[in-house]
C-alpha positions as CSV (number, residue, x, y, z in Angstrom):
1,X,-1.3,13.2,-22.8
2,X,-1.1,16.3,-24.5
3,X,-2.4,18.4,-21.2
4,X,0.0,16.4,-18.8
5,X,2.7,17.5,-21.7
6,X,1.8,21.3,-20.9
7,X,1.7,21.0,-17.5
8,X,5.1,19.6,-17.1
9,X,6.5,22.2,-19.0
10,X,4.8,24.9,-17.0
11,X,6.5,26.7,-13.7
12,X,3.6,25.4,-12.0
13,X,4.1,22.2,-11.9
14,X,7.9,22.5,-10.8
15,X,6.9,24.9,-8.2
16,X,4.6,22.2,-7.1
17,X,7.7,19.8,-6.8
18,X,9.5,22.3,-4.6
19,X,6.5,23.6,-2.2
20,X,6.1,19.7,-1.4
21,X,9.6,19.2,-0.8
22,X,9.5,22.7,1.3
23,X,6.5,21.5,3.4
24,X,8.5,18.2,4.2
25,X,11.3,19.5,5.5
26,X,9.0,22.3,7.7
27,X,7.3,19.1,8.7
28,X,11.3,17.7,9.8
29,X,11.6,20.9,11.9
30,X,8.2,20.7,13.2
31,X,8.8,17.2,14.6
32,X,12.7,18.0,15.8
33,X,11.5,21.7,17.7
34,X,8.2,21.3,18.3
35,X,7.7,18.2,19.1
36,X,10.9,17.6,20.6
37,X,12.1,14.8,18.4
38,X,15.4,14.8,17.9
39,X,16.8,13.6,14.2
40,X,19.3,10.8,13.8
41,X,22.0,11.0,10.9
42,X,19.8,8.5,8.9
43,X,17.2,11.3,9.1
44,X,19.5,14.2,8.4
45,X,20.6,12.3,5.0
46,X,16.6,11.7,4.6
47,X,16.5,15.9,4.9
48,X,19.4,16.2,2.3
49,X,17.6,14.0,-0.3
50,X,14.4,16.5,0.4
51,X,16.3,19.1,-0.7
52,X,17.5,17.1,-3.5
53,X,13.7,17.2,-4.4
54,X,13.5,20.8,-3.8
55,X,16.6,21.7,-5.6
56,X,15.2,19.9,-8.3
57,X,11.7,21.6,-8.1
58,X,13.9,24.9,-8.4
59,X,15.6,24.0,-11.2
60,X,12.7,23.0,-13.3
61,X,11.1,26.4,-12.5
62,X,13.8,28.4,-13.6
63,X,13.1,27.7,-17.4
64,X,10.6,24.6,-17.9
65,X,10.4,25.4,-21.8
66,X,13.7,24.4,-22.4
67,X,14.5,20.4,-22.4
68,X,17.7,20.8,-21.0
69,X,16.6,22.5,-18.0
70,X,14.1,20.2,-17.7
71,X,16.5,17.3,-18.4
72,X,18.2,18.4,-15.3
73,X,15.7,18.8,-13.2
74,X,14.2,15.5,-14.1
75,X,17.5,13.3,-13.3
76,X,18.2,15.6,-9.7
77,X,14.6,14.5,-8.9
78,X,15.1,10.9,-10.0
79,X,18.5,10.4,-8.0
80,X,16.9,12.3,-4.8
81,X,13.7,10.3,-4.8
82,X,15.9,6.8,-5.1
83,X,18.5,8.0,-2.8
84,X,15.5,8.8,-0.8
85,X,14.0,5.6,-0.5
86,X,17.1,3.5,-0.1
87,X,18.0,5.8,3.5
88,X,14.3,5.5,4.3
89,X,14.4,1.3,3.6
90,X,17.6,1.0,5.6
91,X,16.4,3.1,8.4
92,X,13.5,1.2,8.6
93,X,15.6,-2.0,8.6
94,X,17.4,-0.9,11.6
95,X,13.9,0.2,13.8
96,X,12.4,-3.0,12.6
97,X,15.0,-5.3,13.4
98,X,17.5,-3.6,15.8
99,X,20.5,-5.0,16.7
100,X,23.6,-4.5,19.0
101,X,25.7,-4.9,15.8
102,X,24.2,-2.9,13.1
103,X,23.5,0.5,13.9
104,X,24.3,3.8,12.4
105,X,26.8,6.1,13.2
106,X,26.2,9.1,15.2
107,X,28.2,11.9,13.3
108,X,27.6,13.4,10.0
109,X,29.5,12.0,7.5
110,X,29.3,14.8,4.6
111,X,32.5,15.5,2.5
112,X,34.9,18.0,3.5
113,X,33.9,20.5,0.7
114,X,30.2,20.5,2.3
115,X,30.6,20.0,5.8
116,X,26.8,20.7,6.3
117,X,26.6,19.6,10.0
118,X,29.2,22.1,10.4
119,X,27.8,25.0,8.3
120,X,24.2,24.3,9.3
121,X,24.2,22.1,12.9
122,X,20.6,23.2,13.8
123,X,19.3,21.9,10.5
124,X,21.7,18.6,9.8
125,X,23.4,17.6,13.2
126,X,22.4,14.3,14.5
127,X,21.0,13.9,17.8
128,X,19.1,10.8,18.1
129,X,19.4,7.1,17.8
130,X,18.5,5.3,14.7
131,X,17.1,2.2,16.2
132,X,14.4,4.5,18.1
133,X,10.8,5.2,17.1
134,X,9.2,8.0,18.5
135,X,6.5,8.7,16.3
136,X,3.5,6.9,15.0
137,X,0.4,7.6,13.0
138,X,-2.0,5.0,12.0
139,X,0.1,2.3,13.6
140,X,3.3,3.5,10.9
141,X,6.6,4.8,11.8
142,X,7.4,8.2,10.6
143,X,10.0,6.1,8.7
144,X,7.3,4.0,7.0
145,X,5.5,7.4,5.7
146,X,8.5,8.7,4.5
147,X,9.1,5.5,2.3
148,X,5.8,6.3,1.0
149,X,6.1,9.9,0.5
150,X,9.5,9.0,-1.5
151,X,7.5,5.6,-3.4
152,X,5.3,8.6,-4.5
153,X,8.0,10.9,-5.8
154,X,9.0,7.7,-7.8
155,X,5.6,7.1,-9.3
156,X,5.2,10.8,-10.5
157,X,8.6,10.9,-12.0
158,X,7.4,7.9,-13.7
159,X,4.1,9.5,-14.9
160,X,6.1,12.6,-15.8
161,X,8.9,11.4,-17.7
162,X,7.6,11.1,-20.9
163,X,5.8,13.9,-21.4
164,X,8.7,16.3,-19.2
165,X,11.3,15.0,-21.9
166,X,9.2,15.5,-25.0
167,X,10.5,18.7,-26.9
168,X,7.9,21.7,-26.8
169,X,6.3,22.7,-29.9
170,X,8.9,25.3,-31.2
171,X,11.8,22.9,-30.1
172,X,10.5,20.7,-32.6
173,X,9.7,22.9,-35.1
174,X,13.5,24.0,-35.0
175,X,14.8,20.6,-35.1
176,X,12.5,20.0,-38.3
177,X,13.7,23.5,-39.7
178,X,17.4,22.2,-39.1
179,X,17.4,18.8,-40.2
180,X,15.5,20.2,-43.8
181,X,18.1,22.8,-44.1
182,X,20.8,19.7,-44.1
């Protein structure tokens, strides 16, 4: 427990967070501009939780000796992984069981203060169709491997939590000094 407590409080294990989050979305503009697969909204929300992921990866880097920082770090990755999964389940919903009457819509929906489609169109506009599946490995969806991928970022915030949110050495060694002084 004690090395998983020094490696979550090290840059390289943030940094780790963020190069896999990195490699996903290169993976998301492989697929879109090499491969010619073009991204539906569902996807471009997918892309925005990666970067949640990322962002999150940053963070923790930045200062991973401080429990704050890593407090931070830790509830951006939770919220990204969980929003995550929930776009990947209902996208997977709607390839698995299309229908005429449930589908999603085909324009980016992000709030005017972040108009990403707008800032960014080559990176978040929507250009393909929910209900279609044009990718496969190993008889899954590229859908079903991202559910995976983000059931993964679930289970190592899970194994990390603890040990990410226990105070380093000198933190505790303050918080002793201060609560003797009282």
């Amino acid at each position: 427990m004690h090395l998983l407590t020094r490696f979550s409080q090290s840059r390289l294990s943030w940094s780790l967070l963020l190069l896999s989050g990195l490699l996903l979305e290169l993976s998301a503009l492989f697929f879109q501009y090499g491969m010619k697969l073009e991204p539906c909204i569902m996807c471009i929300y997918i892309r925005v939780a990666v970067i949640g992921i990322m962002l999150a990866g940053l963070v923790g880097s930045i200062a991973p000796k401080f429990w704050a920082i890593r407090f931070i770090a830790m509830t951006a990755w939770l919220v990204s992984s969980v929003w995550g999964l929930k776009l990947a389940l209902e996208l997977n919903q709607l390839q698995v069981n299309p229908s005429p009457f449930a589908s999603c819509s085909f324009f980016a929906e992000f709030p005017d203060f972040m108009p990403l489609d707008k800032w960014l169109p080559v990176f978040f506009e929507p250009r393909g169709m929910c209900s279609d599946i044009p990718w496969t490995f190993l008889n899954y969806t590229m859908t079903q491997w991202v559910i995976l991928v983000f059931g993964i970022y679930i289970l190592l915030f899970l194994i990390m939590l603890a040990p990410t949110l226990k105070p380093t050495p000198t933190q505790s060694k303050m918080s002793n000094t201060n609560i003797n002084r009282n």
